[in-house]
MIDRENBA-743217 format. One record per residue: residue number from 1; residue in one letter; z, y, x of N, C-alpha, C in turn. Coordinates in pm, whole numbers. Last residue first. Example, Ala and Ser with C-alpha at 12.3 -4.5 7.8 and 13.67 -1.06 7.14 Angstrom:
  lomi  zavo     n.z     n.y     n.x    ca.z    ca.y    ca.x     c.z     c.y     c.x
     2     s     708    -225    1285     714    -106    1367     787       3    1290
     1     a     780    -569    1319     780    -450    1230     780    -330    1320
This chain:
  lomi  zavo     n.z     n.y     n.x    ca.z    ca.y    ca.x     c.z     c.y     c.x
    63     x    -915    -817    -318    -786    -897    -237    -716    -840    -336
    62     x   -1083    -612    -358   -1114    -710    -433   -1031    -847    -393
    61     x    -988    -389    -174    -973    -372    -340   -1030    -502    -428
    60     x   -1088    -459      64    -857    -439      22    -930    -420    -167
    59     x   -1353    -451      20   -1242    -541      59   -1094    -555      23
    58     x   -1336    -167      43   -1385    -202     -69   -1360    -380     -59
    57     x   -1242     -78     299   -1197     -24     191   -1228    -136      32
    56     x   -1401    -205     441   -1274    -229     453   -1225    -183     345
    55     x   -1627     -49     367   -1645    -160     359   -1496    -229     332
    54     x   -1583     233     466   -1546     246     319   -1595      44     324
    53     x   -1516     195     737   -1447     216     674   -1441     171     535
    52     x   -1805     146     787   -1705      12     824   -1592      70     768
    51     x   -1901     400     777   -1967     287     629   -1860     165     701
    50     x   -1748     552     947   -1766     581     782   -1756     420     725
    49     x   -1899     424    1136   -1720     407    1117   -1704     459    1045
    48     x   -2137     509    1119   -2097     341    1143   -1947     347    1087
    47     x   -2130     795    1173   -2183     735    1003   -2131     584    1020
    46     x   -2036     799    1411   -1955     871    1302   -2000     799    1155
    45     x   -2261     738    1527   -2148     693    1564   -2085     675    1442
    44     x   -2453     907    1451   -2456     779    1397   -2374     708    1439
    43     x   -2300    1156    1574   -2319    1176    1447   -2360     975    1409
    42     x   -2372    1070    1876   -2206    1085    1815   -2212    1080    1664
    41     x   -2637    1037    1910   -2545     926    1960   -2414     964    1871
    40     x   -2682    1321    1858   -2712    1250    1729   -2642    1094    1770
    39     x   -2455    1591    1948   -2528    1510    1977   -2552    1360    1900
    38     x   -2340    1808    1737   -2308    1695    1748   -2445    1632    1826
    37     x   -2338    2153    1746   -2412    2037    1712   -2397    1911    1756
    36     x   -2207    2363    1828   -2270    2395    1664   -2301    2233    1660
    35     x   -1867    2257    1896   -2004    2267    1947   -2093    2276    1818
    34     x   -1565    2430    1886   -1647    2408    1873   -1813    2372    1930
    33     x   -1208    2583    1930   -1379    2589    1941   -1470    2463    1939
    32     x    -983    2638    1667   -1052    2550    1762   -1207    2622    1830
    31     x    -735    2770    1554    -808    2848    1652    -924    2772    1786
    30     x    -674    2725    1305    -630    2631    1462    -690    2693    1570
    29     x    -826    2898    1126    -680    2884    1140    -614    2832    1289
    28     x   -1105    2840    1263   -1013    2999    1229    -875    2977    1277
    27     x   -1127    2542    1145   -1129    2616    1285   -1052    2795    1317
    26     x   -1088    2631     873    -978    2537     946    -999    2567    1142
    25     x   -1260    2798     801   -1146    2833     801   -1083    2760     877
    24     x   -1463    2539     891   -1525    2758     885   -1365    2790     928
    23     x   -1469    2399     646   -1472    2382     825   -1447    2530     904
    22     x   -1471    2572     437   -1372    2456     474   -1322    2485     612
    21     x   -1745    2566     443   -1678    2698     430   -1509    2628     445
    20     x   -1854    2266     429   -1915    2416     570   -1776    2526     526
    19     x   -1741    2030     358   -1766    2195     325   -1765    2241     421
    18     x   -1629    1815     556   -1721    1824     491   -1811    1958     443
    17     x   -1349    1852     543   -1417    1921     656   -1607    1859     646
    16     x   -1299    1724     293   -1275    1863     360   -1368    1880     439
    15     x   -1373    1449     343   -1412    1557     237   -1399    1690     258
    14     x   -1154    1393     513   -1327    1419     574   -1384    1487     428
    13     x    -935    1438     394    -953    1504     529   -1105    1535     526
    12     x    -962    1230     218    -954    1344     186    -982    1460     262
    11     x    -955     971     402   -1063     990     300   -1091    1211     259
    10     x    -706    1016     474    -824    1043     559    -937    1085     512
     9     x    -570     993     235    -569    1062     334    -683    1132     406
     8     x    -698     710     162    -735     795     121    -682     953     157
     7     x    -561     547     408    -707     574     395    -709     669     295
     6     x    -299     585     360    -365     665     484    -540     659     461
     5     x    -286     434      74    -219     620     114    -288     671     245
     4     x    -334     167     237    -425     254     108    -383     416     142
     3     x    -141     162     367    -233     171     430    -350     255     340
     2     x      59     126     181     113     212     241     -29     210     342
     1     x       0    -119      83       0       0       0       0     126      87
């Protein structure tokens, strides 16, 4: 249960920082810098461990 709560957590996180105007502020706030552009090795990185996420995800829900 208590794993569910962190995935959708997370889940929530990346929704966020999803919205350009989101992202925008949260850097602001934390005062991060940034690269405008993800080299595309990192971005289909990122989509794999999405879709192995929401897989795992959709697993715990038919257990």
């Amino acid at each position: 249960m208590a794993q569910r709560r962190l995935h959708g957590g997370a889940e929530f996180i990346r929704s966020m920082i999803r919205d350009e105007q989101n992202r925008r502020a949260l850097q602001k706030l934390l005062g991060l810098e940034v690269d405008p552009e993800l080299p595309l090795n990192f971005v289909s990185l990122l989509e794999a461990l999405e879709e192995a996420e929401e897989g795992e995800a959709d697993e715990g829900l038919t257990h």
